[in-house]
C-alpha positions in Angstrom: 79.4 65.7 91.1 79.9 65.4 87.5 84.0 64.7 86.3 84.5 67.8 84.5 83.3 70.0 87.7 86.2 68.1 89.7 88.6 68.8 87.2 87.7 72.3 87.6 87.9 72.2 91.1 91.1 70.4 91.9 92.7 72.2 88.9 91.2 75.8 91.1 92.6 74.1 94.6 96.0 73.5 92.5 96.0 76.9 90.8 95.4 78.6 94.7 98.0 76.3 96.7 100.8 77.2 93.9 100.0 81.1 94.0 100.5 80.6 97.9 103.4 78.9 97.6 104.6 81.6 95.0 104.0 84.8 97.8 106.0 82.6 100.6 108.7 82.2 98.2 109.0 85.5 97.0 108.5 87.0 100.5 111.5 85.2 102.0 114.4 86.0 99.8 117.4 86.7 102.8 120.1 84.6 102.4 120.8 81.1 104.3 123.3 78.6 104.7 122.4 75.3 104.1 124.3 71.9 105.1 124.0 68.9 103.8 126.2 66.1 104.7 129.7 67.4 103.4 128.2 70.6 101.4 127.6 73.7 102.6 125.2 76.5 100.1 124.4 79.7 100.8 121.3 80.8 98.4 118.3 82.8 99.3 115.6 80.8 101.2 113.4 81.5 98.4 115.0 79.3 96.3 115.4 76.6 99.0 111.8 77.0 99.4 111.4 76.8 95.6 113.8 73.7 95.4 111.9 71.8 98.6 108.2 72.2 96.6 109.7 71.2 93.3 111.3 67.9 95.2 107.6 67.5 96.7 106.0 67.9 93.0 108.0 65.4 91.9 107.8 62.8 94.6 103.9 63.1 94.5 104.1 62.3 90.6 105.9 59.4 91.0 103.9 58.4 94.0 100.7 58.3 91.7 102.1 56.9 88.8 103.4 54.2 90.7 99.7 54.0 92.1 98.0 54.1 89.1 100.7 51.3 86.9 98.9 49.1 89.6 
């Protein structure tokens, strides 16, 4: 498989896994109380939703580029 038809294709598997992740956020939008340690929140599970994938995103960056400074 030549390099730019896996960019295309991990850029399409990207593209499809965020829009996903877009219609589960914006389908669960009731509110929820969150603790953590001493805190307590109350926001809409979207955005808790939103908040856990950003986290994610930016473990997995900084998982690679620690992979790749290798």
């Amino acid at each position: 498989m030549q390099r730019s038809t896996r960019i295309k294709l991990k850029m399409g598997v990207a593209l499809g896994l965020a829009l996903l992740a877009m219609v589960v956020i914006l389908q669960n939008v009731e509110p929820l109380t969150v603790q953590l340690l001493f805190v307590t929140v109350t926001m809409p599970r979207a955005a808790l939703l939103a908040l856990t994938l950003l986290i994610g995103m930016v473990i997995g960056a900084l998982v690679t580029l620690a992979y790749r400074r290798r």
